[in-house]
Structures are given as C-alpha cells and as structure tokens.
N, C-alpha and C positions, 0 to 999 in steps of 0.2 A: 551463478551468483550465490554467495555464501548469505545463510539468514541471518547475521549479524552487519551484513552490507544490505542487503534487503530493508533492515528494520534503520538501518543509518538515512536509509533512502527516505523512509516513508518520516524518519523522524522531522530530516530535512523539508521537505515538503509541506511538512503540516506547520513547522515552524514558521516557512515563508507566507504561507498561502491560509494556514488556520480550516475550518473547514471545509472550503472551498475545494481544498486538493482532493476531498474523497470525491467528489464530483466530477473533476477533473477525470482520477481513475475509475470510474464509473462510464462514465462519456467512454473511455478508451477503450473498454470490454467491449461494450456494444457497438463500436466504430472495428474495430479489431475484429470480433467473431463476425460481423456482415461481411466484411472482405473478406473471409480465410483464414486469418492469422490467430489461428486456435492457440500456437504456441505462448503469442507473443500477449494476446487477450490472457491467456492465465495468468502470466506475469503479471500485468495491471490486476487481475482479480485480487492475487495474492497480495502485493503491492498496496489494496484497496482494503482487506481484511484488516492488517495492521496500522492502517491509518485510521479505520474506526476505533480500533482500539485506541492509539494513541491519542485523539482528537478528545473519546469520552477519558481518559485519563485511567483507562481501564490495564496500559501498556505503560512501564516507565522506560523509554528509548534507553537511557543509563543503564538500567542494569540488565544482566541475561536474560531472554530469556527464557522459560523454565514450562516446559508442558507436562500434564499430570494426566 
C-alpha cells in the first residue's frame, strides 16, 4: 500500500470513528503480534502512528506528506 493510501485510510477512520480508531488500531497490534501476524500488526502500528497524528491535528490528511 502506497502512503498516501495509507494516510487516506487513517484519515478515513478518524473521520468516522474520532479517537476511538487509534484504539481500535492499537487493540489490532496487540491482537495481531499474540497470533503471529508480525506483518500484518506493523500495518496496524503504522496505520496507528498516523492516526495519532491526525487525531492531535499534528497531520493535515489534505496535504502531502513531507518528512524532514
């Protein structure tokens, strides 16, 4: 998945859910790496990063973006 689908993902989720979704992907790491599913638990981590951002308003989903 490209990280501008990534960050579309996480924007969508926070839009629905508000902070609740970092929780959600939270839950899903820890649910994920108990089973095994190291790959698929990173996804949710990453997935989980950006919804912190987006949630504190720290990420604007709108525009690129930009690591320094």
């Amino acid at each position: 998945m490209r990280t501008g689908d990534l960050c579309e993902l996480a924007a969508d989720l926070a839009s629905e859910h508000g902070a609740c979704a970092i929780e959600f992907a939270r839950r899903a790491v820890v649910t994920l790496e108990s089973e095994g599913e190291i790959e698929r638990a990173e996804f949710w981590e990453a997935l989980s990063v950006l919804l912190d951002d987006i949630v504190a308003r720290r990420l604007d989903p709108e525009l690129p973006i930009v690591i320094h």
